[in-house]
C-alpha positions in Angstrom: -92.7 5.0 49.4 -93.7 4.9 53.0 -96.0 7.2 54.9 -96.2 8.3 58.1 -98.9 9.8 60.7 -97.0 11.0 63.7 -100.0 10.9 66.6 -98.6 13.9 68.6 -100.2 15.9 65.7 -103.4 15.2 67.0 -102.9 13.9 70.6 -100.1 16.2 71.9 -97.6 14.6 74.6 -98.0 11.3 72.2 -94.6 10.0 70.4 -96.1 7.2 68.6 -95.7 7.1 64.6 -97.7 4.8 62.2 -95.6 4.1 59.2 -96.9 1.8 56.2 -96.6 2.1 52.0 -100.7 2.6 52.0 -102.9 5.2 53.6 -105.2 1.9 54.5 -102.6 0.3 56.5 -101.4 3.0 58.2 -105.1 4.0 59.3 -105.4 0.0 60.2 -102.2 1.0 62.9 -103.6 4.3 64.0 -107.2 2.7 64.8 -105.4 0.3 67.1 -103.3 2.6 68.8 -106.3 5.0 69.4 -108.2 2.5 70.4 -105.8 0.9 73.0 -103.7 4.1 74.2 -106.1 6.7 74.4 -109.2 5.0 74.7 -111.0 6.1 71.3 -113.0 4.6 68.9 -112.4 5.7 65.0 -115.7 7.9 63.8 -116.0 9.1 60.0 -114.5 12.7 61.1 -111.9 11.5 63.2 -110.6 9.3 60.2 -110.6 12.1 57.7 -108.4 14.1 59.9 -106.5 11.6 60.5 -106.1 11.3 56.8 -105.3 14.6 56.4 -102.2 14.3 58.6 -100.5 11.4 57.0 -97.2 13.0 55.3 -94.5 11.8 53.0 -91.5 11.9 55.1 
């Protein structure tokens, strides 16, 4: 079953979406995006609220 993590949940304004079967890869996509659209590194609390907003479609 894929996942998804819809960014605008935490960044407002952003439309990008990380979809993946695992929770692992779809952090793997969100860490990247961060990183390269808004300029931030992962931390530990970052990552478990970003956890906590991956959904089941």
């Amino acid at each position: 079953m894929t996942k998804v993590l819809k960014c605008g949940d935490l960044m407002p304004g952003c439309d990008f979406e990380a979809r993946g079967a695992t929770e692992d890869e779809i952090l793997q996509k969100a860490a990247a995006h961060a990183k390269e659209a808004h300029g931030i590194e992962p931390t530990p609390e970052l990552v478990e609220k970003v956890k906590s907003l991956i959904q089941d479609p």
